[in-house]
NUBADREN-240597 format. One record per residue: residue in one letter; x, y, z of N, C-alpha, C in turn; chain; residue number from 1. Coordinates in Angstrom, 3 decimals, padded with zeros to 6 digits. Example, Ala and Ser with C-alpha at 12.3 -4.5 7.8 and 13.67 -1.06 7.14 Angstrom:
2
["A" [013.190 -005.690 007.800] [012.300 -004.500 007.800] [013.200 -003.300 007.800] "A" 1] ["S" [012.850 -002.250 007.080] [013.670 -001.060 007.140] [012.900 000.030 007.870] "A" 2] 
end
This chain:
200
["X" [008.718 011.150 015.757] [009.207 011.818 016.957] [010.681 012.171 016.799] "A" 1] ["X" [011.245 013.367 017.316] [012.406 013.928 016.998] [013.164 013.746 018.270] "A" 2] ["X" [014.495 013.921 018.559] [015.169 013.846 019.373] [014.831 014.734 020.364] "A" 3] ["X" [014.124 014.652 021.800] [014.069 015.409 022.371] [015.381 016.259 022.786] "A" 4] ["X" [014.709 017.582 023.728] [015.834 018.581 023.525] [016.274 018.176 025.201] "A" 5] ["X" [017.198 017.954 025.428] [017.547 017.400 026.246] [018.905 018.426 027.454] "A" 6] ["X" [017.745 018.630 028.610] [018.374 019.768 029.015] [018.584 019.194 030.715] "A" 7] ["X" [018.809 017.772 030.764] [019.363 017.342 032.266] [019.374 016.106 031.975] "A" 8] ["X" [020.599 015.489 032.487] [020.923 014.546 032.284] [021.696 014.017 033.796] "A" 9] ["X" [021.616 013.371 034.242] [022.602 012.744 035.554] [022.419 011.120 036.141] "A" 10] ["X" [023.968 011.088 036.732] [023.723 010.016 037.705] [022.690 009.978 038.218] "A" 11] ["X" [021.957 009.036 039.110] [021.025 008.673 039.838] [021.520 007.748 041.204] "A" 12] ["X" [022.130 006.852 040.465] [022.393 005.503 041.556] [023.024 004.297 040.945] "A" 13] ["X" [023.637 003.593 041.315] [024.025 002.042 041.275] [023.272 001.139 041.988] "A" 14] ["X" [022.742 000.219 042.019] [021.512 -000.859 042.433] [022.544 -002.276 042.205] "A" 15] ["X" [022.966 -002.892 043.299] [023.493 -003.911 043.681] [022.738 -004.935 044.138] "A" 16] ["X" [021.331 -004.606 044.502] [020.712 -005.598 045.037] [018.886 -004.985 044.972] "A" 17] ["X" [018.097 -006.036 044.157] [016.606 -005.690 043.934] [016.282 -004.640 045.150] "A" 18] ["X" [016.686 -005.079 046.382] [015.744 -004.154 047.164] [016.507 -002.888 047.187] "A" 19] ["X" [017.038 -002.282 046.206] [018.121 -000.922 046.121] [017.282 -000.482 044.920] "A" 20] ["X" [016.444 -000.943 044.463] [015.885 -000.387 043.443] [015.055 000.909 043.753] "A" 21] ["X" [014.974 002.091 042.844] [014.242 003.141 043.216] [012.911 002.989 043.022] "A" 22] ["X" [011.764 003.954 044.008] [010.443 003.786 043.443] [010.523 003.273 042.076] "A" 23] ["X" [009.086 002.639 041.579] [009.059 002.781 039.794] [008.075 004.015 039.466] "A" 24] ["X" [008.862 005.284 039.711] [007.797 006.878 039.161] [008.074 006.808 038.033] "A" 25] ["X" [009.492 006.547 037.322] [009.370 007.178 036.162] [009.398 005.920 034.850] "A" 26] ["X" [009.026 005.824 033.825] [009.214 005.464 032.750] [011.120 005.109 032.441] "A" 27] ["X" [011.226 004.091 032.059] [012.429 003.251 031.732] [012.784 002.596 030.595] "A" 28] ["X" [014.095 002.885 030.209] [014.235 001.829 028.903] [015.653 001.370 029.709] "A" 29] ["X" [015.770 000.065 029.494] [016.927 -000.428 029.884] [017.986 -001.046 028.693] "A" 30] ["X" [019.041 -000.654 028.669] [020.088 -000.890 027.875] [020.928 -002.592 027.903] "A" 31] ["X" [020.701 -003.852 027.380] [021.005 -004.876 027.822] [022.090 -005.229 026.854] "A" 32] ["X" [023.324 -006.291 027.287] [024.167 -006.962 025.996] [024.727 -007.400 026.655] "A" 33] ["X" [026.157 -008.085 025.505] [027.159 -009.011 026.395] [028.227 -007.707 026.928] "A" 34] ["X" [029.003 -008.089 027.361] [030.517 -007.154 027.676] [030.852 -006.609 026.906] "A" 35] ["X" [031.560 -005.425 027.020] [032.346 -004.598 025.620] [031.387 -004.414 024.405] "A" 36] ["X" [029.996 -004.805 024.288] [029.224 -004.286 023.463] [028.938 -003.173 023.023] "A" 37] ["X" [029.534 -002.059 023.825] [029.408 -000.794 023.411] [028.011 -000.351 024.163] "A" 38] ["X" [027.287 -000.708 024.987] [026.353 000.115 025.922] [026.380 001.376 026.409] "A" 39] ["X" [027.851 001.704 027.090] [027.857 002.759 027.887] [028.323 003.816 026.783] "A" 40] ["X" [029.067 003.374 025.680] [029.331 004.251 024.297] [027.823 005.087 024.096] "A" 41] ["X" [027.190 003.617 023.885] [025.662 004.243 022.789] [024.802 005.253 023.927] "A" 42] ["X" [024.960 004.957 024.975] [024.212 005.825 025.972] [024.970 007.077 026.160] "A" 43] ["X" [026.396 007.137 026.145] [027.032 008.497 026.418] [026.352 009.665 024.296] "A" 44] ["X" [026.511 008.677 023.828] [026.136 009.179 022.254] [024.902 009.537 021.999] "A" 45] ["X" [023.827 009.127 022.778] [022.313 009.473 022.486] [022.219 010.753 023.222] "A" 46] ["X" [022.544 010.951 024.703] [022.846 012.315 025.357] [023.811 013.360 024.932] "A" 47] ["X" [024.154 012.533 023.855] [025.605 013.869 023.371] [026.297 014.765 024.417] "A" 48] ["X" [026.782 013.244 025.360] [027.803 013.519 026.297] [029.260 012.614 026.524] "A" 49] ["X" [030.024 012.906 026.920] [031.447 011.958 026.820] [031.404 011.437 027.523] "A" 50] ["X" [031.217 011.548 029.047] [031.760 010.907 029.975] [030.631 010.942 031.244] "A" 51] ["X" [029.211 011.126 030.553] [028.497 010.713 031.399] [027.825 009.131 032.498] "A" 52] ["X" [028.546 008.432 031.259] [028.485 006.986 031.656] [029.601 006.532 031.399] "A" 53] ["X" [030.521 005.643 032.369] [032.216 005.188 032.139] [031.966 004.379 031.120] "A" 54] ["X" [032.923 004.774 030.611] [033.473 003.732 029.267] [034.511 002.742 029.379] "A" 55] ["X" [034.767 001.731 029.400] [036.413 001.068 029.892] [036.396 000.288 028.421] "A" 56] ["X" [037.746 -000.362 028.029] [037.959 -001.380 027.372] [038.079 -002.413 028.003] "A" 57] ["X" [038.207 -002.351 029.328] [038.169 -003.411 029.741] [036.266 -004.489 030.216] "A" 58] ["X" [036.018 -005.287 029.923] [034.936 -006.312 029.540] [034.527 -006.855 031.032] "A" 59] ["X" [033.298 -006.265 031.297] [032.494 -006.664 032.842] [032.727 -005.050 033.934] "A" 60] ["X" [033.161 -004.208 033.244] [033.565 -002.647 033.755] [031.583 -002.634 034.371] "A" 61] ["X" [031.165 -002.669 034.223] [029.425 -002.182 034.659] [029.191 -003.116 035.726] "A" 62] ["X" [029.208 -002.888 036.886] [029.112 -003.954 037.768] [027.419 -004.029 038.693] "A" 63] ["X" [026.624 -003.052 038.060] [025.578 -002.983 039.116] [024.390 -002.381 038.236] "A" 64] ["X" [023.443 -002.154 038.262] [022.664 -001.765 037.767] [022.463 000.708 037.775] "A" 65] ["X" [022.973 000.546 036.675] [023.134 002.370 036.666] [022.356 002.976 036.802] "A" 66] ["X" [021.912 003.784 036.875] [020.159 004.621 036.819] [020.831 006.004 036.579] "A" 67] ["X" [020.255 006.487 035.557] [020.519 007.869 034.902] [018.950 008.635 034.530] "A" 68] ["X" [018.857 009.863 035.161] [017.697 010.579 035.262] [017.885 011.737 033.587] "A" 69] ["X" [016.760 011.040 033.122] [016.523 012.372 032.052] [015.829 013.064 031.948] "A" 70] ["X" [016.119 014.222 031.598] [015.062 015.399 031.959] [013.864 015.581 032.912] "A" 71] ["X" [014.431 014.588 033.579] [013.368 014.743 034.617] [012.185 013.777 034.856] "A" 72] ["X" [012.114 012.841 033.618] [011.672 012.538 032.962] [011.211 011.135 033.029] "A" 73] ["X" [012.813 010.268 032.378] [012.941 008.855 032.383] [013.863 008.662 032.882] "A" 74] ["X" [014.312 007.236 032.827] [015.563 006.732 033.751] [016.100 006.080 032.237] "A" 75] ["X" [016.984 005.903 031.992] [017.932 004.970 031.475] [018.669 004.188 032.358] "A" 76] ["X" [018.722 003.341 032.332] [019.326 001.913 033.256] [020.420 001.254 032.131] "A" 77] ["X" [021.644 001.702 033.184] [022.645 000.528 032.243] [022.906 -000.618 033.089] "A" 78] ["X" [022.787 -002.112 032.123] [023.002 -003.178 032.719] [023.719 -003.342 032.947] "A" 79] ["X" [024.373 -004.423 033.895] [025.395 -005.238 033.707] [026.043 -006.152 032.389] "A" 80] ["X" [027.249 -006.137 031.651] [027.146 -006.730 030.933] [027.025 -008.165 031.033] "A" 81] ["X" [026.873 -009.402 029.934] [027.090 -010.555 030.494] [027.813 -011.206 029.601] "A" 82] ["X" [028.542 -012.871 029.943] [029.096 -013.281 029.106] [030.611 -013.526 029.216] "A" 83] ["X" [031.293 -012.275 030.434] [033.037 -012.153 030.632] [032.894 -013.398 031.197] "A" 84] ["X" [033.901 -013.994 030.617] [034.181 -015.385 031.266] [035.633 -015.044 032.725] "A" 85] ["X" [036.323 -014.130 032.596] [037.158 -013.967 033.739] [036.462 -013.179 034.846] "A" 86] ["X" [035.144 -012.606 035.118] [034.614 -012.124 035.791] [034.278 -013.442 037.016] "A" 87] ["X" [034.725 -013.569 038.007] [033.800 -014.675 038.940] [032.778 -015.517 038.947] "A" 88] ["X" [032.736 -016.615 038.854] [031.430 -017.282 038.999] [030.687 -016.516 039.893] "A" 89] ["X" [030.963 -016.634 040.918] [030.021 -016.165 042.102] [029.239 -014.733 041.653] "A" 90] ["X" [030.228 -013.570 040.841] [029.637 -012.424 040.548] [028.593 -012.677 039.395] "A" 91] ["X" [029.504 -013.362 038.525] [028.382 -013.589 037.610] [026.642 -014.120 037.964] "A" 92] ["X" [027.148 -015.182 038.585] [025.559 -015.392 039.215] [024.637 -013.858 040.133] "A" 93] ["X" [025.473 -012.968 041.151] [024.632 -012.446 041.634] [024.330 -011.285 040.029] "A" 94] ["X" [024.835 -011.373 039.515] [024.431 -010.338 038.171] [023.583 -010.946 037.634] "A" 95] ["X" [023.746 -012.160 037.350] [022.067 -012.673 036.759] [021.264 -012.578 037.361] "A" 96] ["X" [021.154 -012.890 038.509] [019.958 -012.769 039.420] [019.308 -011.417 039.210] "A" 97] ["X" [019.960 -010.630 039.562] [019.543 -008.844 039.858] [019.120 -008.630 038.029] "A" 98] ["X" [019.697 -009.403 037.157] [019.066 -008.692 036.041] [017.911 -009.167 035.580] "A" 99] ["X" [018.110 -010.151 035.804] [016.250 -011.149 035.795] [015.236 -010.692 036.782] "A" 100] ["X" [015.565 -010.441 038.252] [014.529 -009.928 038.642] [014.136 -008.440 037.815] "A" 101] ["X" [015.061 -007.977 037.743] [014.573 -006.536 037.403] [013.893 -006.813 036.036] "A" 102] ["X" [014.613 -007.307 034.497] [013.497 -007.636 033.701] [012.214 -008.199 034.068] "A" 103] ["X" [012.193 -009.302 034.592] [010.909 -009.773 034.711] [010.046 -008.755 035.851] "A" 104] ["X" [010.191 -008.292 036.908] [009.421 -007.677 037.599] [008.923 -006.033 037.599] "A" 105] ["X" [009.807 -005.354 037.079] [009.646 -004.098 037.158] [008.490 -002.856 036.072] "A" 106] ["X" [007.696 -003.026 036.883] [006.440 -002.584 036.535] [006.493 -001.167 035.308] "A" 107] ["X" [007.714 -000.259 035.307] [008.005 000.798 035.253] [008.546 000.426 033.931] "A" 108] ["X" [008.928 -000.615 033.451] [010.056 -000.779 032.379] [009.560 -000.720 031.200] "A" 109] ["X" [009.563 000.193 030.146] [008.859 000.580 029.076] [009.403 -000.182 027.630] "A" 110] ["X" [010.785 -000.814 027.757] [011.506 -001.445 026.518] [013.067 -001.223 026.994] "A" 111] ["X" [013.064 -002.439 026.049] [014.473 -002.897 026.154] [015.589 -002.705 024.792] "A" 112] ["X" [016.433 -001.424 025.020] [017.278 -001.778 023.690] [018.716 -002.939 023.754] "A" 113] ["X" [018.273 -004.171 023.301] [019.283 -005.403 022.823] [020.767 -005.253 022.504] "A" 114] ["X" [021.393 -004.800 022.528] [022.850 -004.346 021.779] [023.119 -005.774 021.644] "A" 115] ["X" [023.605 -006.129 020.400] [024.501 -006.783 019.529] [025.397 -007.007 018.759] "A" 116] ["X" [026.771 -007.611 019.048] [028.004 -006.999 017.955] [027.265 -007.853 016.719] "A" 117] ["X" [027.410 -007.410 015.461] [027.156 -007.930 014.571] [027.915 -008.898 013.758] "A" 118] ["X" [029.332 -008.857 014.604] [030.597 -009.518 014.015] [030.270 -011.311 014.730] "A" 119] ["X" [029.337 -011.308 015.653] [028.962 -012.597 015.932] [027.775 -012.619 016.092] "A" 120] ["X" [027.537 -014.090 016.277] [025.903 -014.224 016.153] [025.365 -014.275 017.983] "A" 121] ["X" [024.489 -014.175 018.200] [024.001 -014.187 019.229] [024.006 -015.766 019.816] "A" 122] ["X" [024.893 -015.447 021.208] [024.929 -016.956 021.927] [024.056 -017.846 022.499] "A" 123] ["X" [024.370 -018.720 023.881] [023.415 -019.146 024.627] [022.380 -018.165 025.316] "A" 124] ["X" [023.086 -017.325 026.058] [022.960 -016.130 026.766] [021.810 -015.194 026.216] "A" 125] ["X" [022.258 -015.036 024.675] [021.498 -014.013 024.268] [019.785 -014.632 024.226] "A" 126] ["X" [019.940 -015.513 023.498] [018.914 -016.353 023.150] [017.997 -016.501 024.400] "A" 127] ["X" [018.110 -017.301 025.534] [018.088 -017.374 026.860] [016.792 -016.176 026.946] "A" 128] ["X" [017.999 -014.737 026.788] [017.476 -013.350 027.397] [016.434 -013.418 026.615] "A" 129] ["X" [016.236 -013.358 024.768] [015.211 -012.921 023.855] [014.000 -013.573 024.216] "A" 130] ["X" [013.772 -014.896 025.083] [013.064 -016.082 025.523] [012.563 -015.324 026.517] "A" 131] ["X" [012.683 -015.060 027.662] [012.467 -014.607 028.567] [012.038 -013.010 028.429] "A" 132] ["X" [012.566 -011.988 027.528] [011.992 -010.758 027.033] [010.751 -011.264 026.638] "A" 133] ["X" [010.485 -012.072 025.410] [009.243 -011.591 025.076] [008.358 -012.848 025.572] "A" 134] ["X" [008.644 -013.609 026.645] [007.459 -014.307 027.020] [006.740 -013.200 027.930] "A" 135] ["X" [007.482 -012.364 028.342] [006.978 -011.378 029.421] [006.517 -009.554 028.839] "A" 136] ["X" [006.452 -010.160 027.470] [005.572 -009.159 026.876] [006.203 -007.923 026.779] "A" 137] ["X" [007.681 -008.225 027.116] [008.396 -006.522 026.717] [008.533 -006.350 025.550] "A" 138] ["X" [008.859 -005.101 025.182] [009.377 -004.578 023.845] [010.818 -004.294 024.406] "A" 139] ["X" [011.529 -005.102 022.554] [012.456 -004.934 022.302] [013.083 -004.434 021.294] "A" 140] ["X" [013.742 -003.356 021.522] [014.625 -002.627 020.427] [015.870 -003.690 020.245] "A" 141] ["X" [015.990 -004.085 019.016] [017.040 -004.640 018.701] [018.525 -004.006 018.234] "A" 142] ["X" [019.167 -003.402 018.288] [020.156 -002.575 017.884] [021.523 -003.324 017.532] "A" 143] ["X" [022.141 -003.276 015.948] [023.636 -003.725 016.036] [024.595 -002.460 016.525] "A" 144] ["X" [025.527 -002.848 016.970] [026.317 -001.856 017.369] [027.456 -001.989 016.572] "A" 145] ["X" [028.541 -000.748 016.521] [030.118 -000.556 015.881] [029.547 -000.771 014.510] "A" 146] ["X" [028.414 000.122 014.185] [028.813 -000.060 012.919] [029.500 000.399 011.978] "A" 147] ["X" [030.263 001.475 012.397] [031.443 002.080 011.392] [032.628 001.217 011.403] "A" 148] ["X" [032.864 -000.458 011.846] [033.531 -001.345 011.772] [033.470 -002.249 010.588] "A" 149] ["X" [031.994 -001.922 009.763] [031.566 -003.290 009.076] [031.243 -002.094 007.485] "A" 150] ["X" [031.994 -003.297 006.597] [031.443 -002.472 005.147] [030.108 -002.448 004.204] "A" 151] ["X" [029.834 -002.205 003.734] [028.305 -002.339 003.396] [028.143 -003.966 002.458] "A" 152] ["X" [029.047 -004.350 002.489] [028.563 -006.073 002.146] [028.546 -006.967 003.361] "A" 153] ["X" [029.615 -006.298 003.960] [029.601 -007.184 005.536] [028.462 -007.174 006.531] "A" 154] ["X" [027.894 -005.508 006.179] [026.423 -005.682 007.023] [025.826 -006.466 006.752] "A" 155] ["X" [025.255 -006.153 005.033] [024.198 -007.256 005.095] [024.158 -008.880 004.866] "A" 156] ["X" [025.467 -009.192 004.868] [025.460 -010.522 005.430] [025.612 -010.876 007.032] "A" 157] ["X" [025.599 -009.495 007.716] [025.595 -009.767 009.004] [023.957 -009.808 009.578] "A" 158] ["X" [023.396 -008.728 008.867] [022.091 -008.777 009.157] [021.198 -009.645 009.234] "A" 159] ["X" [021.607 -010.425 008.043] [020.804 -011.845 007.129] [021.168 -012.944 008.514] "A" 160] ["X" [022.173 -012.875 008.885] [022.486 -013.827 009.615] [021.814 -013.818 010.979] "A" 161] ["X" [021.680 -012.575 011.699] [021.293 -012.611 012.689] [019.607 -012.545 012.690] "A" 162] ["X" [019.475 -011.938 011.884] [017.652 -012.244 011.172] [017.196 -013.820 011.572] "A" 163] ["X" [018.124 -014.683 010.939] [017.891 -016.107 010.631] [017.950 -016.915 012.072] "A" 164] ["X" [018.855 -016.252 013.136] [019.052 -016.948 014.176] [017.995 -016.624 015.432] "A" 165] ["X" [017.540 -014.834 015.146] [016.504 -014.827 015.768] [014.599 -014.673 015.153] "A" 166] ["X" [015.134 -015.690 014.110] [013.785 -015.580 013.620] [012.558 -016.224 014.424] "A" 167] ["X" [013.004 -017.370 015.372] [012.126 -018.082 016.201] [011.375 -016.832 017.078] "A" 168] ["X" [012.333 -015.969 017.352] [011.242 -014.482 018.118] [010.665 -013.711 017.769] "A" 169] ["X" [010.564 -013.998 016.632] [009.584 -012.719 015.439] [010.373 -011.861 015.148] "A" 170] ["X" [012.000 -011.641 015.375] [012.780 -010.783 014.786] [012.612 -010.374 013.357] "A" 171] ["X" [012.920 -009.689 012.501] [012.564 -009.665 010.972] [014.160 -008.550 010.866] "A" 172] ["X" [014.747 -008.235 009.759] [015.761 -007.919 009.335] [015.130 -006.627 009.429] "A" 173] ["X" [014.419 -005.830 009.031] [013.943 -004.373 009.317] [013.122 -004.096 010.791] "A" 174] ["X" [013.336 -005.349 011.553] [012.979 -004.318 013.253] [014.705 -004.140 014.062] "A" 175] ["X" [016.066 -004.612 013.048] [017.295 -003.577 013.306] [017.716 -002.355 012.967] "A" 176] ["X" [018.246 -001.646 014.006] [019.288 -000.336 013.769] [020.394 -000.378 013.980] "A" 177] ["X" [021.079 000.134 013.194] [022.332 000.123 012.875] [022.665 000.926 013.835] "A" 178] ["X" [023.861 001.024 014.838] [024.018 002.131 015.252] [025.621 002.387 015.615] "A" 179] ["X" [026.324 003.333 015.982] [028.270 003.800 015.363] [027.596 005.167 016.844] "A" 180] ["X" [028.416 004.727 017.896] [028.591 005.656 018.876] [029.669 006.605 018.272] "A" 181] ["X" [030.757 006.508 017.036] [031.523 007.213 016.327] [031.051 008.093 015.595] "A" 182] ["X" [030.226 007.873 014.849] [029.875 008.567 013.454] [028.110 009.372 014.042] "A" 183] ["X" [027.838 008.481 015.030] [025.729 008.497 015.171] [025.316 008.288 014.265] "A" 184] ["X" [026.025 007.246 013.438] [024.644 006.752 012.480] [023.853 005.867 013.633] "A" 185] ["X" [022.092 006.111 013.061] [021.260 005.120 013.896] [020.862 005.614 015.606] "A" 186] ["X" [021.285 006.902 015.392] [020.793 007.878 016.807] [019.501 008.546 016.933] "A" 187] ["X" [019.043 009.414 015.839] [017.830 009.458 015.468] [016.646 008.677 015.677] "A" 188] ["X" [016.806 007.488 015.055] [016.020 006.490 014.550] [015.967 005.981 015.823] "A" 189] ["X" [016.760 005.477 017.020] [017.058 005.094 017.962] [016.105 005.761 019.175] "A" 190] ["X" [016.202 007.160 018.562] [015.376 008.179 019.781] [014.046 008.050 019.490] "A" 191] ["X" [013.696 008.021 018.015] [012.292 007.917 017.878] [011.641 006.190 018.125] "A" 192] ["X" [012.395 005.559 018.190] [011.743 004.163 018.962] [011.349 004.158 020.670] "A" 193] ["X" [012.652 004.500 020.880] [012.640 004.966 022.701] [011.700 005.758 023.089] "A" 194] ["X" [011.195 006.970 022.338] [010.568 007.504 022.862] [008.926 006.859 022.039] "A" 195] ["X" [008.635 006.029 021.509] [007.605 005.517 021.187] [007.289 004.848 022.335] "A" 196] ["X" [008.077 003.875 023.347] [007.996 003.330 024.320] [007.416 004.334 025.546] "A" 197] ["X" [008.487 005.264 025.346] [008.430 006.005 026.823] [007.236 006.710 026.747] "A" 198] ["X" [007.001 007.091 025.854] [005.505 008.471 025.779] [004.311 007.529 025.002] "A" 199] ["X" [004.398 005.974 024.715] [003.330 005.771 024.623] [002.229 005.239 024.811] "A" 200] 
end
């Protein structure tokens, strides 16, 4: 499957609270990680748009659940990130909440792409999430992100590593993509998984 041709793209909504959620009409992939993972990068880069989804450097910038309409089509959902430790207790909790219900309940949700820096290994948090993804039978796209940061020895000792930590989930070193919101390496490859989900 090739990159669809992609001729509408928009806001939708922010979802602060489960019952803000829209019908489930359309087909969904939801975008999940820690903070500053580069989410709203890889989503402005797959639409080959700049500033369709905010970008900040600053870590916990995504405060609600995003909903972006494609072609009419699907939704892309950007999460909340997780993990900022200066973000509020109190917020942090209502962000877990709203992201667990929505993984676990939402009938509509076709796969999940994982973002992972590759420069660390996956935490409590992550682990936690991969537990809870696939007891509930989703598909998960696993994706490293920034990879025009890492040299080609550094990948694959990054790869090896994170292979090893999520091997308890059936991870395997070839169900990752590499992916560089800079360069689009791993955009392609990225579209033809997503849309294996969405159209199949």
């Amino acid at each position: 499957m090739a990159i669809p041709r992609l001729t509408r793209a928009e806001f939708v909504l922010s979802v602060h609270r489960a019952e803000q959620l829209p019908p489930p009409r359309l087909p969904e992939i939801a975008f999940l990680g820690r903070s500053n993972v580069g989410k709203s990068s890889l989503i402005n880069a797959l639409l080959g748009r700049h500033r369709l989804v905010r970008v900040s450097s600053t870590p916990g910038c995504t405060r609600a659940l995003n909903f972006y309409r494609i072609n009419n089509r699907w939704h892309f959902v950007d999460l909340p990130g997780f993990g900022y430790a200066k973000v509020p207790r109190k917020l942090q909790a209502i962000w877990g909440r709203l992201i667990m219900a929505y993984l676990k309940g939402r009938e509509n949700l076709r796969g999940v792409v994982f973002l992972q820096d590759p420069r660390r290994l996956p935490g409590e948090e992550e682990l936690f999430l991969w537990e809870q993804l696939l007891a509930r039978g989703r598909t998960v796209i696993p994706v490293l992100t920034k990879a025009d940061k890492l040299k080609r020895g550094e990948r694959s000792r990054a790869l090896r590593r994170m292979a090893e930590v999520l091997a308890p989930f059936g991870v395997r070193e070839e169900d990752f993509l590499w992916f560089s919101a800079v360069t689009h390496e791993g955009r392609d490859r990225l579209w033809r998984r997503m849309r294996q989900c969405l159209e199949g």
